[in-house]
DOBA-213907 format. One record per residue (C-alpha): residue number from 0; residue in three letters; x, y, z. Coordinates in Angstrom, 2 decimals. Example, Ala and Ser with C-alpha at 12.3 -4.5 7.8 and 13.67 -1.06 7.14 Angstrom:
BEGIN
 num residuo       X       Y       Z
   0     Ala   12.30   -4.50    7.80
   1     Ser   13.67   -1.06    7.14
# end
This chain:
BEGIN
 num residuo       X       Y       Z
   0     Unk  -52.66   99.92 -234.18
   1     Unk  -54.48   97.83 -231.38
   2     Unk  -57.11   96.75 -234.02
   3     Unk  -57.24   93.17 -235.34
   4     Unk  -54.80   92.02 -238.00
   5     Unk  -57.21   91.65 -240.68
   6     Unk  -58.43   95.17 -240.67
   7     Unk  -54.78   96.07 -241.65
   8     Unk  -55.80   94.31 -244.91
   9     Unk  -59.05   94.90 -245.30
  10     Unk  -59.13   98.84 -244.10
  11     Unk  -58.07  100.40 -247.73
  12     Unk  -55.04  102.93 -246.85
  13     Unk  -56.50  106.32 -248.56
  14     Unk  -59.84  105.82 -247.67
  15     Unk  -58.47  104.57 -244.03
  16     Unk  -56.72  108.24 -243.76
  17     Unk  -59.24  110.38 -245.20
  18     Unk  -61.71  109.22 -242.48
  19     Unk  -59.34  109.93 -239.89
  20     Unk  -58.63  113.09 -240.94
  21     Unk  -62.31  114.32 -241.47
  22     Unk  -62.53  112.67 -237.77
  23     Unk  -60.01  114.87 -236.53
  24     Unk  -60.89  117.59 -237.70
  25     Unk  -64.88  117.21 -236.65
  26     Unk  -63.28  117.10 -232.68
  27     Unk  -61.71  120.30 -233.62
  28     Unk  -64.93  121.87 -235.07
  29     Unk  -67.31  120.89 -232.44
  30     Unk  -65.22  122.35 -229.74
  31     Unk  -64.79  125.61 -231.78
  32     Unk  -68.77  125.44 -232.14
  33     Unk  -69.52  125.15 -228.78
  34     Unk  -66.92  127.98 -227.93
  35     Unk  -67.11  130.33 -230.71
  36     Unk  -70.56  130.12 -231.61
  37     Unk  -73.05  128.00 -228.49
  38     Unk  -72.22  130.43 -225.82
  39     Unk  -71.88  134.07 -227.69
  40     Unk  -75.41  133.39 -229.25
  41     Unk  -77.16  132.08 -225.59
  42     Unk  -75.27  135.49 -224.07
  43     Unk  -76.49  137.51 -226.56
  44     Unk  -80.09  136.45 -226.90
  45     Unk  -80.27  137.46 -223.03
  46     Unk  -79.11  140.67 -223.28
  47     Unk  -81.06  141.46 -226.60
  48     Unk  -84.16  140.19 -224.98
  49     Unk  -83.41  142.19 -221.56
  50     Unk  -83.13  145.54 -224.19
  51     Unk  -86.37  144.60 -225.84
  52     Unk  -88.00  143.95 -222.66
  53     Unk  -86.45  147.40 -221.43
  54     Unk  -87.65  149.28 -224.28
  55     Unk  -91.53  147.91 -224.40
  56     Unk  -90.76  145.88 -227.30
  57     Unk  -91.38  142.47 -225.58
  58     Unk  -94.26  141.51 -227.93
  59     Unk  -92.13  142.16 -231.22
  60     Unk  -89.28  140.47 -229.50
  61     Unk  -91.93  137.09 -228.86
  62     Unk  -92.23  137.68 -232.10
  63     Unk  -89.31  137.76 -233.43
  64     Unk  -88.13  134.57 -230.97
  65     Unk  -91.14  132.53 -232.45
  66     Unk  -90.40  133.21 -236.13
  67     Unk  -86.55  132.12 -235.26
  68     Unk  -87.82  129.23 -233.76
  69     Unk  -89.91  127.89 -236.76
  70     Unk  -86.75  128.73 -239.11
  71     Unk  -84.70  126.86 -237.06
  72     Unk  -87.53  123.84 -237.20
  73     Unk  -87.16  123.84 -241.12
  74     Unk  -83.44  124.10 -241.21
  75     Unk  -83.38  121.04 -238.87
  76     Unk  -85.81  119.12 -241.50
  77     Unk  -83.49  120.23 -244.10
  78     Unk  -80.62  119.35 -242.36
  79     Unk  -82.43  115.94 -241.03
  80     Unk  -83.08  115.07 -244.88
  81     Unk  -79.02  116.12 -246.09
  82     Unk  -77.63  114.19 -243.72
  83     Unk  -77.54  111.13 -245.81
  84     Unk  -76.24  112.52 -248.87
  85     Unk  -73.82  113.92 -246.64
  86     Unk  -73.31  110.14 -245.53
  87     Unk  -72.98  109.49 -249.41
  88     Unk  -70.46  112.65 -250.02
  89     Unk  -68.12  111.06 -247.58
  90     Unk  -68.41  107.40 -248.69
  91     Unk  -67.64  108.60 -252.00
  92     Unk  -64.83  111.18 -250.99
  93     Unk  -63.46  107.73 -249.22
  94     Unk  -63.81  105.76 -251.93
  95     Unk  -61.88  108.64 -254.06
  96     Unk  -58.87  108.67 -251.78
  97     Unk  -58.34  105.32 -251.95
  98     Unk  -58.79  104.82 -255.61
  99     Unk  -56.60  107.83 -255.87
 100     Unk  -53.69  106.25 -253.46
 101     Unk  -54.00  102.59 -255.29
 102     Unk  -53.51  104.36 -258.84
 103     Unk  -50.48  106.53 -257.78
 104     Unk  -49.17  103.87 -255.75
 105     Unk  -48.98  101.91 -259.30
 106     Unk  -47.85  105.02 -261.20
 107     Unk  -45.00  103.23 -262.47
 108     Unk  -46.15  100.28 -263.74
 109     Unk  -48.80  102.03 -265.10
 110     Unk  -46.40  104.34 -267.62
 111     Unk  -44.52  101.70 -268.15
 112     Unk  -47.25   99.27 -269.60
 113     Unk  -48.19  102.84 -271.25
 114     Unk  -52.03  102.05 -270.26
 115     Unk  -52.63  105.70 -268.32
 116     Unk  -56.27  106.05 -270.80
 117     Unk  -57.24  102.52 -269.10
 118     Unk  -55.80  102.59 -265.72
 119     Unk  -57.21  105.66 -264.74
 120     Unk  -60.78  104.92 -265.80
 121     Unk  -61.80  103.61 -262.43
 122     Unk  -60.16  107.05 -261.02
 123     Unk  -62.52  108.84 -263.45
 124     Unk  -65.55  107.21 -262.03
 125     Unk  -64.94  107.51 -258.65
 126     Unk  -64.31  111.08 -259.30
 127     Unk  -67.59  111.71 -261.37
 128     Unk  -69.76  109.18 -258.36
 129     Unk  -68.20  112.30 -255.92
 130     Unk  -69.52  114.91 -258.05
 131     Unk  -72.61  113.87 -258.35
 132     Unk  -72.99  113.12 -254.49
 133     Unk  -71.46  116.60 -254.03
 134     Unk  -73.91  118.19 -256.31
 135     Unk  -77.20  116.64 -254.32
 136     Unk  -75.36  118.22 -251.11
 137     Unk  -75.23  121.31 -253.38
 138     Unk  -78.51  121.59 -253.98
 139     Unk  -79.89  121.26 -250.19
 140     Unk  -77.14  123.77 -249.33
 141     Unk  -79.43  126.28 -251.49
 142     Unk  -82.73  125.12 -249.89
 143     Unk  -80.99  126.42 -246.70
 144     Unk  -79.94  129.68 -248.11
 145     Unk  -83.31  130.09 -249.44
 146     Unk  -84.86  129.20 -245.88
 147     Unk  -82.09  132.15 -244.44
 148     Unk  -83.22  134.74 -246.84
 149     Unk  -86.75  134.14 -246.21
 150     Unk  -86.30  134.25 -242.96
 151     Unk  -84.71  137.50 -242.83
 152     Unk  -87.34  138.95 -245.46
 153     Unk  -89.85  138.08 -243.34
 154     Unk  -89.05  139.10 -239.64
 155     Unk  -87.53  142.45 -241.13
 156     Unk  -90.39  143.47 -243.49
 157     Unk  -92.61  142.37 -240.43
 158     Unk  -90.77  144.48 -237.90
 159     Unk  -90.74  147.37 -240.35
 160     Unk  -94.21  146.99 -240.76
 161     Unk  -94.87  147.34 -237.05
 162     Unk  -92.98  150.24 -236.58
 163     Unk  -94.51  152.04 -239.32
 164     Unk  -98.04  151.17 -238.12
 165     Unk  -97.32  152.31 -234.68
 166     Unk  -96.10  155.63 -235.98
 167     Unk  -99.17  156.59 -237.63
 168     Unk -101.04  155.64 -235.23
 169     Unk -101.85  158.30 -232.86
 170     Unk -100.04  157.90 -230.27
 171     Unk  -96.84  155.97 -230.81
 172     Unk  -96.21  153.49 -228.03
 173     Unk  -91.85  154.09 -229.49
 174     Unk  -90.56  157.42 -230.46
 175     Unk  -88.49  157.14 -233.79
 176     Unk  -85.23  157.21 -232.08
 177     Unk  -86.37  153.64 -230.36
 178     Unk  -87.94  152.67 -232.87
 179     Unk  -84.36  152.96 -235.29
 180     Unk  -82.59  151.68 -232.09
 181     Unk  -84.50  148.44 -232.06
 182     Unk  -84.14  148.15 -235.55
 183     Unk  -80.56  148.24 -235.55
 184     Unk  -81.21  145.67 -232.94
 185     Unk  -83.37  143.26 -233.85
 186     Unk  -81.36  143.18 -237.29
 187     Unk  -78.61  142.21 -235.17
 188     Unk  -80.49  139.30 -233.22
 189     Unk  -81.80  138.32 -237.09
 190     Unk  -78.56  137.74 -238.27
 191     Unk  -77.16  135.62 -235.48
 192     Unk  -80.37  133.33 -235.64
 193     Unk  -79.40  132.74 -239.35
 194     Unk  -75.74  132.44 -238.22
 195     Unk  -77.17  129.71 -236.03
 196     Unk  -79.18  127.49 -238.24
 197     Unk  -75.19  127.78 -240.55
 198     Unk  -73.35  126.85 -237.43
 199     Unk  -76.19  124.39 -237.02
 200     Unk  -75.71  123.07 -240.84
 201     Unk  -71.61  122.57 -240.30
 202     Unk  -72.18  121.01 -236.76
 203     Unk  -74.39  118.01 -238.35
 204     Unk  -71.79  117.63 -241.08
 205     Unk  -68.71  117.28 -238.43
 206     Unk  -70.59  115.05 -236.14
 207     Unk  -71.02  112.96 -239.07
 208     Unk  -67.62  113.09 -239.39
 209     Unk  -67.19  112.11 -235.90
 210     Unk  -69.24  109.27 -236.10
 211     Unk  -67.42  107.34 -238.94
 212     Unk  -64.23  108.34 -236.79
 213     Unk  -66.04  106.78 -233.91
 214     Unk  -67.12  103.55 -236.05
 215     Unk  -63.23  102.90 -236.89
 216     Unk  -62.69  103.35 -233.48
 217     Unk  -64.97  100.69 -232.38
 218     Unk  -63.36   97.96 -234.34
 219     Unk  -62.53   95.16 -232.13
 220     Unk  -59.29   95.18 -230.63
 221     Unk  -56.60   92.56 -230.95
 222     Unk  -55.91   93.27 -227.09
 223     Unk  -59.45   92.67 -226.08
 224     Unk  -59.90   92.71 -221.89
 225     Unk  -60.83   89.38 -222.08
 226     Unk  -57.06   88.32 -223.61
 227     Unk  -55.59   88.58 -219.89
 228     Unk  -53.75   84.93 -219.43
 229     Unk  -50.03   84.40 -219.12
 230     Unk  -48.45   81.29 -219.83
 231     Unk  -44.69   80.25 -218.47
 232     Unk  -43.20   77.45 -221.11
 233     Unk  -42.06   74.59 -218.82
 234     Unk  -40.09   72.31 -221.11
 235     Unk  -41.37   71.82 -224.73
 236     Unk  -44.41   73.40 -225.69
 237     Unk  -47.10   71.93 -228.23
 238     Unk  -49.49   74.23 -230.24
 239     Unk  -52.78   72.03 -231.64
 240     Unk  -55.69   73.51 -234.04
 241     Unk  -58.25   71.88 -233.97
 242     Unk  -60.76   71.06 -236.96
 243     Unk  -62.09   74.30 -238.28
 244     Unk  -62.61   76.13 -241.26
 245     Unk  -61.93   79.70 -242.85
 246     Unk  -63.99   81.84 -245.17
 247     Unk  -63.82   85.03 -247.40
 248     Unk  -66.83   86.71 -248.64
 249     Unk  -68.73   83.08 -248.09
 250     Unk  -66.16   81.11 -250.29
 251     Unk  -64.27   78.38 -247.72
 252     Unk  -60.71   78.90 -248.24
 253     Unk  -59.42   76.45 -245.91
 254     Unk  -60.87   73.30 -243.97
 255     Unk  -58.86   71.43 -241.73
 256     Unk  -60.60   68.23 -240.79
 257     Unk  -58.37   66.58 -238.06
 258     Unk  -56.39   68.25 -235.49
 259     Unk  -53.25   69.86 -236.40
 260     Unk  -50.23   68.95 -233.54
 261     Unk  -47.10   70.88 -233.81
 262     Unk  -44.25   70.41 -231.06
 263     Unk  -41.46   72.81 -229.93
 264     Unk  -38.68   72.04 -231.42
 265     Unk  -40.13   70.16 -234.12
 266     Unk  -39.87   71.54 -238.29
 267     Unk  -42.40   71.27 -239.99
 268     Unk  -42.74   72.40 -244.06
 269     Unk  -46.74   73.63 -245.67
 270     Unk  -46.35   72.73 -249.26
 271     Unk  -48.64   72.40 -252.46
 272     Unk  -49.73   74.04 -255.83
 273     Unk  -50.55   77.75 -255.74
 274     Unk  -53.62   78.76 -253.89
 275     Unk  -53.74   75.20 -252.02
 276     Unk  -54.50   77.18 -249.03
 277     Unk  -50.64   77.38 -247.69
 278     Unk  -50.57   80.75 -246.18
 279     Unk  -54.11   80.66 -244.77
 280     Unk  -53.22   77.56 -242.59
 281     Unk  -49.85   79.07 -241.45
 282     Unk  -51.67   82.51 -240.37
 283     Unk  -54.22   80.21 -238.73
 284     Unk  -51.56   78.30 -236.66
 285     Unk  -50.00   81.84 -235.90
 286     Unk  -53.10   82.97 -234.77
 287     Unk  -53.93   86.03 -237.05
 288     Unk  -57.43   84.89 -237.64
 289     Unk  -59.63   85.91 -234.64
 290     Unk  -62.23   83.45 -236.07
 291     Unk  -60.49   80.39 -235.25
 292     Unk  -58.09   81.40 -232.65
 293     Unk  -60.50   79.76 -230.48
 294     Unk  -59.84   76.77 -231.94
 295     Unk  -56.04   77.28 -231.48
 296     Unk  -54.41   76.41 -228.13
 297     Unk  -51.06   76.53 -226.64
 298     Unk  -50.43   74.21 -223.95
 299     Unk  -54.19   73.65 -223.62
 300     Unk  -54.79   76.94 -223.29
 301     Unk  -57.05   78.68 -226.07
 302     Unk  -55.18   81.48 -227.54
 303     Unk  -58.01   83.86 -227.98
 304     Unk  -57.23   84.15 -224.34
 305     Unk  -53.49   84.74 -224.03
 306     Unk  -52.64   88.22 -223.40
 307     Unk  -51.69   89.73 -226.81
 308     Unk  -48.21   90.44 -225.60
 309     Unk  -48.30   86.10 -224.84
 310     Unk  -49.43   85.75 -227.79
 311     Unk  -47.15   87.75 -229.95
 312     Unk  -43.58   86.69 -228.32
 313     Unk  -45.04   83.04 -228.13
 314     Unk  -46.52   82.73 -232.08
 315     Unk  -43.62   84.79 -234.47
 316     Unk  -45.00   85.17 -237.71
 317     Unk  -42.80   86.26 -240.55
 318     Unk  -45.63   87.32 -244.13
 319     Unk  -44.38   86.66 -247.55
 320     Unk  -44.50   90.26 -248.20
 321     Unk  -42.10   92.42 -246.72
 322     Unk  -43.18   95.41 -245.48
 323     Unk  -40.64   98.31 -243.85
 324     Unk  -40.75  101.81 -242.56
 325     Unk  -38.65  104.22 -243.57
 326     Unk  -35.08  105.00 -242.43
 327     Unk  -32.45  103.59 -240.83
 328     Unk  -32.14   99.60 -240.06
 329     Unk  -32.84  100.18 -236.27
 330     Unk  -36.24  101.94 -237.42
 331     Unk  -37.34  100.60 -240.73
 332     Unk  -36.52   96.76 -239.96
 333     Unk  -36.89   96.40 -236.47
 334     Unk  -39.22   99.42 -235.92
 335     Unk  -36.83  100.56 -232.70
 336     Unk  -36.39   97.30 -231.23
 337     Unk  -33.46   96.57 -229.61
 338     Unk  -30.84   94.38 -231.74
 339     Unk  -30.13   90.88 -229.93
 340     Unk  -26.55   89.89 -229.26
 341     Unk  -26.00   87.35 -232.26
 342     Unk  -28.25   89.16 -234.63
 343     Unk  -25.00   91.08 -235.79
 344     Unk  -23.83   86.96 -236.93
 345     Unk  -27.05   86.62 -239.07
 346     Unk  -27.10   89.56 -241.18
 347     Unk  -23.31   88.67 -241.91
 348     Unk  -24.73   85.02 -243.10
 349     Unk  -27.25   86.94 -244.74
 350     Unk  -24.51   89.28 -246.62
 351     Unk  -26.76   92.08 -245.65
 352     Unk  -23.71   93.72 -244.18
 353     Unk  -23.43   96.81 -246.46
 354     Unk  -27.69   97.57 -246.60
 355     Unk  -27.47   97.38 -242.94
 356     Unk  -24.56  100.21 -242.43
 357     Unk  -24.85  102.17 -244.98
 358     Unk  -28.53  102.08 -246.49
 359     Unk  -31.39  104.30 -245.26
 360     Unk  -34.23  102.39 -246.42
 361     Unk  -36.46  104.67 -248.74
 362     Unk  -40.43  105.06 -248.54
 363     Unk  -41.71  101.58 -250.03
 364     Unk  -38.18  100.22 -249.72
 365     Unk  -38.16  101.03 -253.43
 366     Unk  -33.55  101.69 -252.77
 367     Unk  -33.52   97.83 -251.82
 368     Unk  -34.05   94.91 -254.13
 369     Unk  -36.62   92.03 -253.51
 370     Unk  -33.99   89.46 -252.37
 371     Unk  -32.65   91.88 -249.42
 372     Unk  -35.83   93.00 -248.72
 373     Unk  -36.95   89.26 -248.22
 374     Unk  -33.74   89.20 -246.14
 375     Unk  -34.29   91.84 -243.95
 376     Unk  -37.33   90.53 -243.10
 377     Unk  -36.26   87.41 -241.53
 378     Unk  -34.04   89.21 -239.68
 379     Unk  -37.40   90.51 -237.23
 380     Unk  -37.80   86.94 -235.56
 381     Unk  -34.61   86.09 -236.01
 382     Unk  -34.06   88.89 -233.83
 383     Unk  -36.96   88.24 -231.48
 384     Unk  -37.62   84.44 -231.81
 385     Unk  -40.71   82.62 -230.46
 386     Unk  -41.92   79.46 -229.18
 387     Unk  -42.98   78.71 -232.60
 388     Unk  -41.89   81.04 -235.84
 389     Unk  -43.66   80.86 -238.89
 390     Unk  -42.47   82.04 -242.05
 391     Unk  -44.51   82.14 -245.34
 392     Unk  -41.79   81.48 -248.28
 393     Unk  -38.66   82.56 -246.54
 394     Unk  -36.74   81.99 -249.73
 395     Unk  -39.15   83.59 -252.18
 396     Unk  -37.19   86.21 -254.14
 397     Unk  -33.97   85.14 -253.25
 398     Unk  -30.69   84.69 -255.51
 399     Unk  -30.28   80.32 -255.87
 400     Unk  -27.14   80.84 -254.25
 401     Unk  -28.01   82.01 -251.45
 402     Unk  -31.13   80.29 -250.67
 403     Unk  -29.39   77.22 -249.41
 404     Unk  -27.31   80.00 -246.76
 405     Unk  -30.63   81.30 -245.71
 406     Unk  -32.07   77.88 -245.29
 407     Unk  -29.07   76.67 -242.96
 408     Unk  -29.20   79.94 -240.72
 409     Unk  -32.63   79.10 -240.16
 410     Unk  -32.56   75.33 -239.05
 411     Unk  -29.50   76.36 -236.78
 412     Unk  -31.03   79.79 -235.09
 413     Unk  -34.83   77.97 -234.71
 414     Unk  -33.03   74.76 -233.41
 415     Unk  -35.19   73.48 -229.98
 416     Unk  -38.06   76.40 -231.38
 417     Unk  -40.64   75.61 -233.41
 418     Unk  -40.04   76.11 -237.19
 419     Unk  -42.74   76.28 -239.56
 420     Unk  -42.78   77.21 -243.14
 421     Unk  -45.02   77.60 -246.26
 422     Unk  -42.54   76.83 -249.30
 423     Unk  -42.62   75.70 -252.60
 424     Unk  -38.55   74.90 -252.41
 425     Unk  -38.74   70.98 -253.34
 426     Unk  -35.04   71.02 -253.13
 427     Unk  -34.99   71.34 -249.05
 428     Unk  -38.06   70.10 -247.90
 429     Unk  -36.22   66.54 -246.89
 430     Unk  -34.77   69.04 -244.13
 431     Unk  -37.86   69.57 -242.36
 432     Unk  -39.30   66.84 -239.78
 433     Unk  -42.76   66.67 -240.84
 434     Unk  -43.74   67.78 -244.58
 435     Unk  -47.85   69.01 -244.83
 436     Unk  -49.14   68.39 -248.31
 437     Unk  -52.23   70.66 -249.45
 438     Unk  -54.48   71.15 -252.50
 439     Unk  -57.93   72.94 -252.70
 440     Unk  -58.02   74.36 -248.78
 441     Unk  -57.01   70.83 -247.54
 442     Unk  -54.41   68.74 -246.12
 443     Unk  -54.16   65.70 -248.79
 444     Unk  -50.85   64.22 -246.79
 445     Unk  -48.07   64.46 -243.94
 446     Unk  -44.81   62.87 -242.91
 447     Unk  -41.78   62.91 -243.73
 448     Unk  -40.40   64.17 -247.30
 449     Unk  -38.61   60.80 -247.99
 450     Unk  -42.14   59.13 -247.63
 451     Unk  -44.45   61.28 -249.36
 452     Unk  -42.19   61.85 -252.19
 453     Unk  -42.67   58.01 -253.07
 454     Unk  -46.48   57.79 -252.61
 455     Unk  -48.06   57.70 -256.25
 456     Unk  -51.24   59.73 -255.09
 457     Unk  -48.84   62.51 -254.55
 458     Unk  -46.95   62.57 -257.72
 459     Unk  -49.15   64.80 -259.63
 460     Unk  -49.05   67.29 -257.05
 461     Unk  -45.33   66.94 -256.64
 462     Unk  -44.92   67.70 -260.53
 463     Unk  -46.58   70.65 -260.09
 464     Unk  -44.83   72.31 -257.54
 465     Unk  -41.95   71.52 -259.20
 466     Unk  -43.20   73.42 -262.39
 467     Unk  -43.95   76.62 -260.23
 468     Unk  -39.77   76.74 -258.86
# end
C-alpha cells in the first residue's frame, strides 16, 4: 500500500496476487529447506563418513562423495538451464490469473451479451501459453529424474562391484557382515544425495519465487525518505504547476505550456470534449503523477518533497470511479476513519440517509446504485477536506434532480478551500471562478464562464460538450 499511485493501476489484480502468494509461500519453503532438509543431510554425511572411516571403507566412501559431487554438478546445469522456463511458467501462470480475474470479474456482462464462445478466447490462450511453458518445465523435470536414477545405478552397481571383488579375492579386507552393513549404508547416504539435488530443484524454483516477490517489493514508494518536509498554511495557500508534459507508452497525453496558478479559496472548473486530457491535468495538480510532481509546488515548495502525510491532507483528490470496501459505512466508505462533526449534515443533503444506516455495502458495491455510489464517494473529502480538493465529475451518474443539491453542498462545504473539478455539467460551470477549457492534451482557454461562453473560437467546443450531457 506504500507503493506509488500508478502501480495501483498498472499492477493487474490476479496477476498482482498470484505473485504474492507464490512469494509467500517461497519464505515459507526456504526456511523449511534449510530446517528440514540443509542441516539433517550436513549431520548425516558426518556420521556416515565417521562409520565408513570406522569400518575401512574410506576409499569407497571418497568414492562415493566424488560421484555425489559430479551428480550434484549436472543437476545444477540442469537446474541453471530450467530456471528460465521456470521464469516463463510463472509469467504465464501470472498472466493466467489475471486474465482469469478480468473475465469473471465481467461474468455478467458477458452472459448477458451471450458472447461466452468469444469472451473467453483470450482465457483459452492464456491457458494453452501455460501449458506449453509447463510442459518445457516438464520435460527438464525428467532430465533430472533421469540424472537421479543414473546416479543411483551407478554408485550402487559400483559399490556392489567392489564388494564382490574384494570377496573373491583372497583375503577380504570386509567380512560379509560389513560388507551388507555398509551396503545398507551407503544406500542410505545414496538416497539422501538424490534427495538433495530434489530439495536442490524446489529451492531454485522458490527463490525464484522470492525474487519476483522481492521485485514488487522494490517498487518505489510513494513515502520515499526523501518526502520529509512539513508545511504550516499561514493564510491562503497557492498551488502552481509549472509547464510540463505527461506520457503513456510514448503517446503525450497532456502538455501544459504556461504555468498553472490555483489559489485557496478560489473554484476553478476543467472542461472540454471527451479525452481532452481533463482528468490527467486534475491528477497532475493533485499530485498523483510522480513524474511531474516535481514540477508541482505548494507554497514554493516542490511537492515531491512534502511528507506524504503533507501531501495527502493538503491535495484531496476525489477519482471519477468509485471504489469501496466491503461492509459497513464506517469501513467501506471511510475505510475506519473517524466521521467529522457536520458530515452527519451532508449525507442528509445527499439523501444518503437510509444506505448509510441500514446498508452493508456488498463486494464491488454491486447492493448500491451508481448515483449513491458517486455519492458516497464525495462524502471521503467532504469528510476530511484539504487545502485544495479535486474531484473528477462529481455529478457523473447522478439523478438531474439532485445534481444541482450536490453542486450547492459542495460550493458551501469547500468555501475558503480550494475547489477544483473536471465536469462536463455546462449548466453550472458559471458557478465556478475560473473555467479551464481543453482539447487534444491542452489548455485552449480560461476565465470566467460568462466570457468564454461568448468567444467564437470556443463555440465548437462548447457544442460539443453540450452533445455529450
Amino acid at each position: 500500500m506504500r507503493k506509488e499511485f500508478q502501480y495501483f493501476s498498472s499492477l493487474r489484480i490476479g496477476q498482482f496476487i498470484k505473485s504474492v502468494e507464490r512469494g509467500i509461500t517461497a519464505h515459507e519453503q526456504l526456511l523449511s529447506f534449510f530446517v528440514t532438509v540443509g542441516l539433517p543431510v550436513c549431520l548425516e554425511f558426518i556420521v556416515i563418513g565417521g562409520v565408513f572411516f570406522y569400518m575401512g571403507g574410506a576409499e569407497v566412501f571418497v568414492a562415493m562423495v566424488l560421484l555425489g559431487s559430479l551428480y550434484l554438478l549436472a543437476t545444477h546445469r540442469i537446474i541453471k538451464w530450467r530456471r528460465k522456463h521456470i521464469d516463463t511458467v510463472n509469467e504465464q501462470e501470472d498472466e493466467l490469473s489475471a486474465v482469469l480475474f478480468s473475465t469473471l470479474q465481467a461474468g455478467k456482462s458477458i452472459k448477458l451479451e451471450n458472447a461466452q464462445e468469444s469472451a473467453i478466447r483470450p482465457l483459452n490462450q492464456a491457458f494453452t501459453r501455460y501449458a506449453n511453458a509447463a510442459i518445457t518445465v516438464a520435460s527438464s523435470a525428467g532430465m533430472l529424474n533421469a540424472a537421479k536414477i543414473l546416479f543411483i545405478s551407478l554408485s550402487t552397481g559400483a559399490l556392489l562391484i567392489w564388494g564382490v571383488m574384494d570377496q573373491l579375492s583372497g583375503q577380504p579386507s570386509i567380512s560379509v557382515g560389513e560388507l551388507v552393513a555398509i551396503f545398507s549404508i551407503a544406500g542410505s547416504f545414496l538416497l539422501n544425495i538424490s534427495g538433495l539435488s530434489e530439495a536442490y530443484r524446489v529451492l531454485d524454483q522458490f527463490l525464484a519465487d522470492q525474487r519476483r516477490l522481492q521485485q514488487l517489493l522494490s517498487l518505489p514508494d510513494f513515502d520515499a525518505p526523501q518526502r520529509q518536509t512539513n508545511i504550516s498554511s499561514n493564510g491562503k495557500s497557492t498551488l502552481t504547476l509549472a509547464p510540463c508534459s505527461i506520457t503513456d507508452n510514448q503517446l503525450e497525453r497532456v502538455s501544459i505550456k504556461q504555468n498553472v496558478i490555483i489559489h485557496q479559496g478560489e473554484s476553478i472548473a476543467i472542461t472540454g470534449p471527451s479525452g481532452a486530457g481533463k482528468s490527467t491535468l486534475l491528477e497532475a495538480l493533485a499530485g498523483v503523477y510522480d513524474c511531474v510532481r516535481g514540477q508541482l509546488k505548494l507554497d514554493g515548495i516542490e511537492v515531491s518533497r512534502l511528507s506524504a502525510d503533507t501531501h495527502l491532507a493538503a491535495l484531496r483528490y476525489c477519482p471519477q470511479m468509485p471504489v469501496f470496501l466491503e461492509g459497513s459505512f464506517n469501513q467501506s466508505v471511510l475505510f475506519g476513519q473517524p466521521p467529522s462533526r457536520n458530515l452527519q449534515e451532508s449525507i442528509r443533503l445527499l439523501q444518503l440517509d437510509d444506505v448509510v444506516r441500514n446498508r452493508i455495502i456488498a463486494e464491488g458495491a454491486s447492493n448500491i446504485s451508481g448515483g449513491e455510489a458517486k455519492r458516497l464517494s464525495l462524502l471521503r473529502l467532504i469528510n476530511k477536506p484539504g487545502l485544495f480538493n479535486f474531484f473528477d465529475e462529481p455529478s457523473s451518474s447522478i439523478e438531474p434532480k439532485l445534481a444541482t443539491p450536490v453542486w450547492d453542498l459542495l460550493f458551501t462545504h469547500f468555501a475558503g478551500r480550494g475547489l477544483i473539478c473536471v465536469t462536463h455539467d455546462v449548466e453550472h460551470l458559471s458557478r465556478f471562478d475560473r473555467v479551464i477549457v481543453m482539447r487534444n492534451g491542452a489548455i485552449v482557454d480560461q476565465g470566467p464562464w460568462a466570457d468564454l461562453n461568448t468567444r467564437a473560437c470556443l463555440t465548437p467546443i462548447i457544442k460539443e460538450m453540450q452533445e455529450i450531457r
